[in-house]
C-alpha positions in Angstrom: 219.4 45.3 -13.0 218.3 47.3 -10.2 219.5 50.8 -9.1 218.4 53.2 -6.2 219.7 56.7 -6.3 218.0 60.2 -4.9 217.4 63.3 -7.2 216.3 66.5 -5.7 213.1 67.9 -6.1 211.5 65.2 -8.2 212.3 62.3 -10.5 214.7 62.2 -13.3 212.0 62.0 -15.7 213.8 63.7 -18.6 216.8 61.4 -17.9 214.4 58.0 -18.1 212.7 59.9 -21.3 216.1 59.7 -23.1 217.5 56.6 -21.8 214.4 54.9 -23.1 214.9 56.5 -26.3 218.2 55.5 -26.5 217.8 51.8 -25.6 214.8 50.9 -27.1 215.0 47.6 -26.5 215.0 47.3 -22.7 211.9 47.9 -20.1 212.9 50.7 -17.8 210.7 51.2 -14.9 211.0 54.0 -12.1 209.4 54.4 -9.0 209.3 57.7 -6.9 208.4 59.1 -3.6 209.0 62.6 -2.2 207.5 62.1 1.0 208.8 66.0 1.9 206.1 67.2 -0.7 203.6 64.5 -0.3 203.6 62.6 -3.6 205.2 59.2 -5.2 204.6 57.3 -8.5 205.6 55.4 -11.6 206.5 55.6 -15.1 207.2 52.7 -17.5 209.1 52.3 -20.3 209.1 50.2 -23.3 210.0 50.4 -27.0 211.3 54.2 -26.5 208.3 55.4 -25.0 206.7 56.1 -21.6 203.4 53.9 -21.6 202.2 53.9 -17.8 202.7 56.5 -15.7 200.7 56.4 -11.9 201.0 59.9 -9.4 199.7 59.7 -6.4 199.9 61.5 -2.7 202.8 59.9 -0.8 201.3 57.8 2.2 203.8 57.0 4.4 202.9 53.2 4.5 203.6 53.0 0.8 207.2 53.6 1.8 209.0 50.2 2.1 
């Protein structure tokens, strides 16, 4: 499955923390950009727990 939605100020992080806690058995990965504030990343999820997580300055050619 694949959704798109917009937050304000950031990314739902707290939300992703405790679906991933709650479905332990799916892969939840979230990608990010705030192109207002200059900065975009990752996080993945599996088992419960965040294991990646990339932050980086937004470029705009990283927008697609």
């Amino acid at each position: 499955m694949h959704y798109e939605f917009n937050t304000p100020w950031g990314p739902p992080e707290i939300f992703m923390e405790k679906i991933a806690e709650d479905c332990p058995n799916l892969h939840f990965e979230l990608g990010y950009s705030e192109p207002g504030m200059g900065f975009c990343g990752q996080m993945i999820f599996e088992e419960g727990s965040l294991v990646h997580e990339d932050y980086n300055e937004y470029h705009e050619e990283e927008e697609e």
